[in-house]
VEXDREN-2710 file (C-alpha; in Angstrom, 1 decimal):
% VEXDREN-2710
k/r/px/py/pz
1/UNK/-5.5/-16.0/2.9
2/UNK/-5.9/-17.9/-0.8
3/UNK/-9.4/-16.8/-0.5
4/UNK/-8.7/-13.2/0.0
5/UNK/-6.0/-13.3/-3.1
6/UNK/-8.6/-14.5/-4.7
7/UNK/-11.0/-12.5/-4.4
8/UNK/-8.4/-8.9/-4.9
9/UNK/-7.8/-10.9/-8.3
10/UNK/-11.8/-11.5/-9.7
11/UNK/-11.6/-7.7/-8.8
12/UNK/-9.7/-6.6/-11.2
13/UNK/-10.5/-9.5/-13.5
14/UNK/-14.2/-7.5/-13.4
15/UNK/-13.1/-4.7/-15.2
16/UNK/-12.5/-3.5/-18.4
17/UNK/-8.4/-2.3/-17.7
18/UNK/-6.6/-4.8/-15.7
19/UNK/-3.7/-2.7/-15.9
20/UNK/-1.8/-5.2/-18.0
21/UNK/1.9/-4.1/-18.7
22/UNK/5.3/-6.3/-19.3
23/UNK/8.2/-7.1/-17.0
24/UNK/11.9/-7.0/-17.8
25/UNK/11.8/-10.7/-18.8
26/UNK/8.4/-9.4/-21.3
27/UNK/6.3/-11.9/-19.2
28/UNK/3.0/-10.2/-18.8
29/UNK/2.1/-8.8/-15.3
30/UNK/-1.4/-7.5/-14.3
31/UNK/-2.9/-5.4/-11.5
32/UNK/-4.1/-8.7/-10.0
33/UNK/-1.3/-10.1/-9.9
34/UNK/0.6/-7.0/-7.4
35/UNK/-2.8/-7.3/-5.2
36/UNK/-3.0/-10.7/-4.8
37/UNK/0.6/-10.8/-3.6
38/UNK/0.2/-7.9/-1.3
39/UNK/-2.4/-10.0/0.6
40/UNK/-0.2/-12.9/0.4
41/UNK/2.8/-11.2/1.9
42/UNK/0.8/-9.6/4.6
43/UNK/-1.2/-12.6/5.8
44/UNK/2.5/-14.5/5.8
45/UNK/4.3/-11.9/7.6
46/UNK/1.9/-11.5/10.7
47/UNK/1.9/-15.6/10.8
48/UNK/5.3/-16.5/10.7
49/UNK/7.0/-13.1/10.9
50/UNK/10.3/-15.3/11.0
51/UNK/10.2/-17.6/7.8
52/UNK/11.3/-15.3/4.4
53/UNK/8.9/-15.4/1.2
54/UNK/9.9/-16.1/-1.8
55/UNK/7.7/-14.5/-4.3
56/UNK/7.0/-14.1/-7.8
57/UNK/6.5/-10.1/-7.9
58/UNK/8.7/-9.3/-5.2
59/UNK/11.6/-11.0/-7.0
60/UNK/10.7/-9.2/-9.9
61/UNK/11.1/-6.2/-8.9
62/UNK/14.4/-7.1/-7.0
63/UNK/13.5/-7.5/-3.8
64/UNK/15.2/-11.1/-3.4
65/UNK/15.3/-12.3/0.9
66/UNK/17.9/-13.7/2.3
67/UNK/17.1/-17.5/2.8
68/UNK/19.5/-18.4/5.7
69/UNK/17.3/-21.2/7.1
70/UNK/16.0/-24.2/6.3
71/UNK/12.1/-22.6/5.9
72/UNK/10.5/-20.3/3.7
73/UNK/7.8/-19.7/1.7
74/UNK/7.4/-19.7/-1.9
75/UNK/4.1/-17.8/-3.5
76/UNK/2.9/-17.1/-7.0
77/UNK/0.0/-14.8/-6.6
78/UNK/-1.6/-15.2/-9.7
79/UNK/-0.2/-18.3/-11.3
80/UNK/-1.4/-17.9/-15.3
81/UNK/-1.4/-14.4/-16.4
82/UNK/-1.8/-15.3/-20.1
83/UNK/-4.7/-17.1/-18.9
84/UNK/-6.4/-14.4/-16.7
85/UNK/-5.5/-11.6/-19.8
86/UNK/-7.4/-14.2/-22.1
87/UNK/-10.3/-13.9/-19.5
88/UNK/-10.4/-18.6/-19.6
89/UNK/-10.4/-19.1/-15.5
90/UNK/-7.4/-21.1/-15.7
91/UNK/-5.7/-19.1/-13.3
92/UNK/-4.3/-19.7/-9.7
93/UNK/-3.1/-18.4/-6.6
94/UNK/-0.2/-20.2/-5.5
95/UNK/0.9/-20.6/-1.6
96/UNK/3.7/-23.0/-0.4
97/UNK/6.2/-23.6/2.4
98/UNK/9.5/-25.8/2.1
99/UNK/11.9/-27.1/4.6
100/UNK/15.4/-28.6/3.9
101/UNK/14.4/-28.7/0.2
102/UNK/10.9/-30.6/0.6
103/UNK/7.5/-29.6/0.5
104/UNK/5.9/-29.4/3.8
105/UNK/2.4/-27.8/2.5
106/UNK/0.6/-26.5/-0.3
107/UNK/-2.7/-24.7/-1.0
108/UNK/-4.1/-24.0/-4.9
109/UNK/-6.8/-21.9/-4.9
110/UNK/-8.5/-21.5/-8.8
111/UNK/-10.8/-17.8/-7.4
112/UNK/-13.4/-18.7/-10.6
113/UNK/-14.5/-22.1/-9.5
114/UNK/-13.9/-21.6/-6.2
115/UNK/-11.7/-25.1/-5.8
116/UNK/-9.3/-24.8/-3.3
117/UNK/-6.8/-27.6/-2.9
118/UNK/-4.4/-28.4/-0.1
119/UNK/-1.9/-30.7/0.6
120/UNK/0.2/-31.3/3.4
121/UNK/3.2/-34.3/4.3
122/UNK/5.1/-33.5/7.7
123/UNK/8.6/-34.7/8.3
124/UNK/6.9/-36.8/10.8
125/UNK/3.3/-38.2/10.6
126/UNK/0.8/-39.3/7.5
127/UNK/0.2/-36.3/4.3
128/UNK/-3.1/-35.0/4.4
129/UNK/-4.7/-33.7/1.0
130/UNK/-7.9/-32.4/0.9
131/UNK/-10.0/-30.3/-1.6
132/UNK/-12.2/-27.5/-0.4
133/UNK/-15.2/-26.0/-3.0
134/UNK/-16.7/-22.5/-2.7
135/UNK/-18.8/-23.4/0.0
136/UNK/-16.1/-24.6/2.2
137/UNK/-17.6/-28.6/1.9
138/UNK/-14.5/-30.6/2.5
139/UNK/-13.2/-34.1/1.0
140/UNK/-10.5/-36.3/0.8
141/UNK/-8.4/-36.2/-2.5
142/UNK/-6.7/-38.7/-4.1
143/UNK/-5.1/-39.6/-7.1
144/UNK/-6.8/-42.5/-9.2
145/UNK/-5.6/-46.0/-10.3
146/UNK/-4.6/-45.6/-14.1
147/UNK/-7.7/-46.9/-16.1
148/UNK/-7.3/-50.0/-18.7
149/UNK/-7.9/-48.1/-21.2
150/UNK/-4.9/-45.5/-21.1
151/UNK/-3.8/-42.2/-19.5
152/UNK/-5.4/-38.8/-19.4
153/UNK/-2.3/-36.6/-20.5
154/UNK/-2.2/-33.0/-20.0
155/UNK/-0.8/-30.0/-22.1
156/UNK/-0.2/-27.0/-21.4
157/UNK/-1.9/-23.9/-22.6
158/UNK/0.5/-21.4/-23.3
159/UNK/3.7/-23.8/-23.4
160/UNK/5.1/-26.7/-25.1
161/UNK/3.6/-28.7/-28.5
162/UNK/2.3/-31.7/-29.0
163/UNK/4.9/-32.9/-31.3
164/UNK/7.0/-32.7/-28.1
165/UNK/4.5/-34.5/-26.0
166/UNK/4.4/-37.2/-29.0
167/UNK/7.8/-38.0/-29.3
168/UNK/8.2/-38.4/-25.5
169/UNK/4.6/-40.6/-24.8
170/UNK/6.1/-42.6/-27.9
171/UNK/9.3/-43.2/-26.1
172/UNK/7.6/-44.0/-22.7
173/UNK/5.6/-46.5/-24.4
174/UNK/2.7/-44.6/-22.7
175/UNK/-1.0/-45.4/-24.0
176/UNK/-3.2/-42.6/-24.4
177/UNK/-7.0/-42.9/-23.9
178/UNK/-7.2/-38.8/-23.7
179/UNK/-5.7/-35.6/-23.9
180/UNK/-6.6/-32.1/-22.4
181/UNK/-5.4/-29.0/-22.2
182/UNK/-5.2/-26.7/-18.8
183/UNK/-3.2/-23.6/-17.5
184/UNK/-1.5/-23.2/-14.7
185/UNK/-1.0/-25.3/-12.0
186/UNK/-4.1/-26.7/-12.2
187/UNK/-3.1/-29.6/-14.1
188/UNK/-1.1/-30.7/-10.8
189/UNK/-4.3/-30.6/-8.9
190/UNK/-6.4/-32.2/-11.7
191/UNK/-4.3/-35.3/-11.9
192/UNK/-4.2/-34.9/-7.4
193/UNK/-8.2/-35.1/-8.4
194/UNK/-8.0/-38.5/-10.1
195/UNK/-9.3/-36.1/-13.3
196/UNK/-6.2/-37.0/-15.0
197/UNK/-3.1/-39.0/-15.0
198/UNK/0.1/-37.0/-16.6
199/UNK/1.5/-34.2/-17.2
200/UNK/5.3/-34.2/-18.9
201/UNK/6.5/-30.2/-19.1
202/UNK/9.5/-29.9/-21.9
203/UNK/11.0/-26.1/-20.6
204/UNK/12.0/-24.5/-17.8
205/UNK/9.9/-23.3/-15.3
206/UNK/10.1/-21.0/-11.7
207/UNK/9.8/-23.2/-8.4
208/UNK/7.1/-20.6/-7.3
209/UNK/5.1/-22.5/-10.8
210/UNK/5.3/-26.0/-9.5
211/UNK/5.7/-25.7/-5.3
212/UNK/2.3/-25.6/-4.1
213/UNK/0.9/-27.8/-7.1
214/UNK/3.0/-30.5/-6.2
215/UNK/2.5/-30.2/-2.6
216/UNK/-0.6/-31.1/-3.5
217/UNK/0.2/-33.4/-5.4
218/UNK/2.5/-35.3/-3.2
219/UNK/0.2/-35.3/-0.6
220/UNK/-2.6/-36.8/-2.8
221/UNK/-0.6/-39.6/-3.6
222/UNK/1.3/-38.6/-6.9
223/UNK/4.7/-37.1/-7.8
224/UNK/6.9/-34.4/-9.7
225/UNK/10.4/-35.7/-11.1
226/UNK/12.8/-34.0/-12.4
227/UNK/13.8/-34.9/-15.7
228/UNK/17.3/-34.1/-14.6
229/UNK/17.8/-36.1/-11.9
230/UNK/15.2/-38.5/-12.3
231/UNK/14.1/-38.1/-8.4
232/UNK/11.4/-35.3/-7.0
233/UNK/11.8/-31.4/-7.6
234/UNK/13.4/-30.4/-4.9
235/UNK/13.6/-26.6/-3.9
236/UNK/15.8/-23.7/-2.9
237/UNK/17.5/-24.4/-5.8
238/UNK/20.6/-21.7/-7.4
239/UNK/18.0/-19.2/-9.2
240/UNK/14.9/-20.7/-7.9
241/UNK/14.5/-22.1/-11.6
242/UNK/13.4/-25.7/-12.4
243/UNK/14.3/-28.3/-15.0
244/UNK/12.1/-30.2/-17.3
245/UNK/9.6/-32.8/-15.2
246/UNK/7.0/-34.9/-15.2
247/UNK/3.6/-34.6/-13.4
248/UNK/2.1/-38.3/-12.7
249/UNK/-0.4/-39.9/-10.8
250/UNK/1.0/-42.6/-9.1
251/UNK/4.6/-42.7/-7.4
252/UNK/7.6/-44.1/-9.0
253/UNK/10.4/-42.9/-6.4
254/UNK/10.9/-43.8/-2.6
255/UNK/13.4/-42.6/-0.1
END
């Protein structure tokens, strides 16, 4: 189903109009990112015709479901817009399901590379995170041991400064060794890659953003806290809209 998104997105990211018009909010929205979302919804709707889906154009455009359960599905079709208008491949599709607040499963899919990455922790029974390349070869992914030598810190592309990102690493007493920049929530699967370490985000974001990224993430061996509440981003929340966090690969907080 990520695949398919996928590949309705590199469609229109072939040609020469990609349709490219503003929402209410004046976030950009493309063609791509209505017909990746249309093959989301379809393919989630004919396999769990009973769990509600959260996502990103739908709400958008008003069409908020009634979440009366514990389970539903929260999908960003095309997860980095400003990317995908810049025409840089940092771009996404976005596919997660949550119970009781928690992330059961994720899948990342970035449709130029061709790097799929999924992640999975049950409520009973060992996560599972695996990443998948164009050819379908699977292998284990895992987040890496912090080298001597300091952290790999992301920013991101299109939000936040590194003044920001200063003042907090200086506070954290947090060592650098490198810094790189990413969009979307490929930074969350970089850091689930043992490619980097960190990744602190200083603004608001939507859960449909972070969900399947930190699925992913979680599952890998990392984590996503909240800068509120010092514990994990948990979801379903009033507005499905997100505090500050921080990205990290290594796990500070048990239950």
């Amino acid at each position: 189903m990520a695949r398919e998104a996928g590949a309705a997105i590199l469609e229109v990211y072939a040609r020469a109009d990609q349709g490219e018009r503003r929402k209410d909010d004046h976030s950009p929205v493309t063609d791509a990112d209505h017909a990746a979302e249309a093959v989301i919804l379809s393919g989630l709707r004919d396999l769990t015709p009973d769990i509600p889906i959260i996502a990103e154009e739908e709400v958008a455009a008003g069409r908020m479901p009634v979440v009366d359960g514990d389970r539903f599905w929260l999908v960003d079709p095309l997860d980095g817009t400003k990317e995908f208008i810049r025409r840089n491949g940092e771009f996404t599709v976005n596919i997660a399901l949550v119970d009781k607040g928690r992330l059961r499963a994720g899948v990342v899919l970035a449709p130029v590379t061709g790097r799929l990455w999924r992640g999975a922790t049950p409520e009973n029974g060992p996560a599972v995170a695996e990443e998948l390349d164009g050819a379908g070869n699977v292998k284990p992914l895992r987040v890496r041991a912090v080298p001597a030598a300091g952290v790999t810190v992301f920013t991101s592309r299109s939000h936040g400064t590194y003044s920001d990102l200063d003042i907090w690493l200086k506070r954290q007493n947090i060592v650098v060794a490198e810094r790189k920049i990413a969009g979307s929530s490929l930074k969350f699967c970089l850091i689930a890659s043992g490619e980097a370490d960190l990744y602190p985000r200083f603004g608001p974001t939507m859960e449909w953003d972070t969900a399947a990224g930190q699925a992913v993430l979680e599952a890998a061996g990392g984590e996503i806290i909240d800068d509120r509440t010092d514990r994990p981003l948990r979801y379903g929340k009033s507005g499905y809209r997100n505090h500050w966090f921080v990205a990290r690969g290594w796990k500070t907080w048990t239950e």
